[in-house]
N, C-alpha and C positions, 0 to 999 in steps of 0.2 A: 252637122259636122261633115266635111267633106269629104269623102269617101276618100282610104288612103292608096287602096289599090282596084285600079277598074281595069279592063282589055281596053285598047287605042293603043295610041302613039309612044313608042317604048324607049327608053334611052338607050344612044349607041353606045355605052359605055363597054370597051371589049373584057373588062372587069369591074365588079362591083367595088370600088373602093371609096368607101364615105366614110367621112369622119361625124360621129356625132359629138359636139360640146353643149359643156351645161354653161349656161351663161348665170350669171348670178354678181351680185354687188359685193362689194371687198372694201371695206371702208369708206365707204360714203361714193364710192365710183363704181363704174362698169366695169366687170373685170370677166372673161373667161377661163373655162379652166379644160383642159381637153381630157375627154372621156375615150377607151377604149370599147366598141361598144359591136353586138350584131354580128357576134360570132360563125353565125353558120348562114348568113345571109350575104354579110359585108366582109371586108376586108381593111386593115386600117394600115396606111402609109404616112410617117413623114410628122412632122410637129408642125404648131398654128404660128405661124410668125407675125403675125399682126393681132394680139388679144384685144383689140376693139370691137364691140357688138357694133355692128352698122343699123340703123333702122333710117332709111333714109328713100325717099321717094327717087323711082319708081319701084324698084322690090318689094316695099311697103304697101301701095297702092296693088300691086301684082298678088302681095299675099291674102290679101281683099280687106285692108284695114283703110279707112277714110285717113287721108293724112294728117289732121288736126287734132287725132287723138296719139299723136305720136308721141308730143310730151306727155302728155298723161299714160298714156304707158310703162316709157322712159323712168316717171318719177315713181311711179308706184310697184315698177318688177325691180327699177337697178336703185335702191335704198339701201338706208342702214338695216330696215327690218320692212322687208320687201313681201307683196301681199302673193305673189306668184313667184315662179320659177321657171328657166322654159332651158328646151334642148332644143338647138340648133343642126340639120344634115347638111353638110357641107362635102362637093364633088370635087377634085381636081379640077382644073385651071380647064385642062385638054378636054373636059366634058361638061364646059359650063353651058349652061342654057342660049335658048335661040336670044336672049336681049342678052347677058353675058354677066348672068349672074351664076356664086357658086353655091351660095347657099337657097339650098332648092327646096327646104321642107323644115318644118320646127310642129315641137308641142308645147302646150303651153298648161300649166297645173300647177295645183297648190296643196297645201294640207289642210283640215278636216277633222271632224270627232264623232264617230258614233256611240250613245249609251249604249246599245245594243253589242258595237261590235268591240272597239277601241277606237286606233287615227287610220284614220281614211287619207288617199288621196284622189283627187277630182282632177279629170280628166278634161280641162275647158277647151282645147283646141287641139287638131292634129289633124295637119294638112303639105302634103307634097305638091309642087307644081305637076300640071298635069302629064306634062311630055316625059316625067323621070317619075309615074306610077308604074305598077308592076314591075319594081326590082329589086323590092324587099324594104323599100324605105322604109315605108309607114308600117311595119310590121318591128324595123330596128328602134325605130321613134317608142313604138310603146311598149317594146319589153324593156326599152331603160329606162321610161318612166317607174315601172313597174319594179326594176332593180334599184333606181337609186332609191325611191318611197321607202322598201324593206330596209333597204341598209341605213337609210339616213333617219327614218322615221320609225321602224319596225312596223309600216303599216301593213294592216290585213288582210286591209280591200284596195279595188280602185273600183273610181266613180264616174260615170260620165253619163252625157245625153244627148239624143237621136231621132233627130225628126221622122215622124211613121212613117214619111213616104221616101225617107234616104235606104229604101232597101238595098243597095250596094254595101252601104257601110253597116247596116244592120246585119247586114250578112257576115262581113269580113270580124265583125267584133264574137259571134253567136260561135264562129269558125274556131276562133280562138280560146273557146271557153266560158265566154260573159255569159251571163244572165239577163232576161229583158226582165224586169223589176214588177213593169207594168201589166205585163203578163201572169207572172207567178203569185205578186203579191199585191198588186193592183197599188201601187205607187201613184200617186199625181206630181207633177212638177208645179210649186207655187212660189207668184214671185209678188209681191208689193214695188212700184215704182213709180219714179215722178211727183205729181199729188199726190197720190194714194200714201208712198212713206212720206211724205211729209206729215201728212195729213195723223198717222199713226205715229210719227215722232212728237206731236204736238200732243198727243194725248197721254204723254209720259208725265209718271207722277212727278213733280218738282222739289227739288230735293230739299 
């Protein structure tokens, strides 16, 4: 996961003012809905005049996704019963990026069940372009992840994962209160794919 906030190249933004939206589907369509969000980081001006998610190359390719899986995206987060959810940081016009995009950073997550805990939410992406880290983005990105989960889901945890050697970002999360899982409780992350679920789909009893 891409670290949200590192020292470099800082945006001239002479205020922080980002809007964050939740994007999410509204009857079988893409629909955004604008969040007030990032109280003591950000600032929020002005309403979204154009409710279309864009996912459209190059910002797509820029966000580091291969273009090809853009429908598949598309179809799986903007559904009737969509398997993700994602927030959107979006900058004023006057402070769009060096290619002249405004939406500069998203998170992307879902819900979850723990027996142990209750619902969880997973944390599967959060990432700012590099030139607009360190200004609070990715720190507004995941405390409304973390606000809407409670309010929409009453979840109790959030979930996410962190390659060992993203020490930057393992840092910024530790900062904030997280727990490393693998540490404390000695966690493995395990994943079946490709042959291997198939392979274990095929070995399901027949009904």
């Amino acid at each position: 996961m891409t670290p949200p906030t590192t020292k470099g190249q800082q945006c001239a933004m002479s205020a922080r003012v980002v809007l964050i939206r939740v994007c999410r589907c509204v009857h079988r369509r893409a629909a955004v809905e604008t969040e007030r969000t990032a109280r003591n980081a950000m600032e929020y001006e002005g309403e979204i005049q154009d409710p279309s998610p864009t996912f459209k190359s190059p910002v797509w390719q820029h966000f580091g996704f291969p273009v090809e899986e853009k429908d598949e995206l598309q179809r799986d987060g903007f559904c009737q019963n969509p398997f993700f959810e994602c927030l959107v940081a979006e900058i004023p016009e006057e402070h769009k990026s060096k290619e002249g995009f405004t939406v500069v950073g998203y998170a992307l997550y879902f819900y979850t069940y723990s027996t142990w805990k209750g619902s969880t939410v997973y944390l599967e992406d959060l990432y700012v372009m590099s030139e607009f880290r360190g200004n609070g983005i990715g720190t507004g990105l995941l405390s409304k992840v973390a606000e809407v989960a409670k309010k929409k889901k009453q979840c109790v945890q959030l979930q996410l994962s962190v390659f060992d050697w993203n020490t930057p970002s393992r840092d910024f999360y530790a900062a904030k209160g997280a727990q490393d899982l693998t540490d404390t409780e000695g966690w493995h992350f395990i994943r079946f794919d490709g042959q291997n679920l198939d392979n274990l789909a095929n070995e399901a009893p027949k009904d």
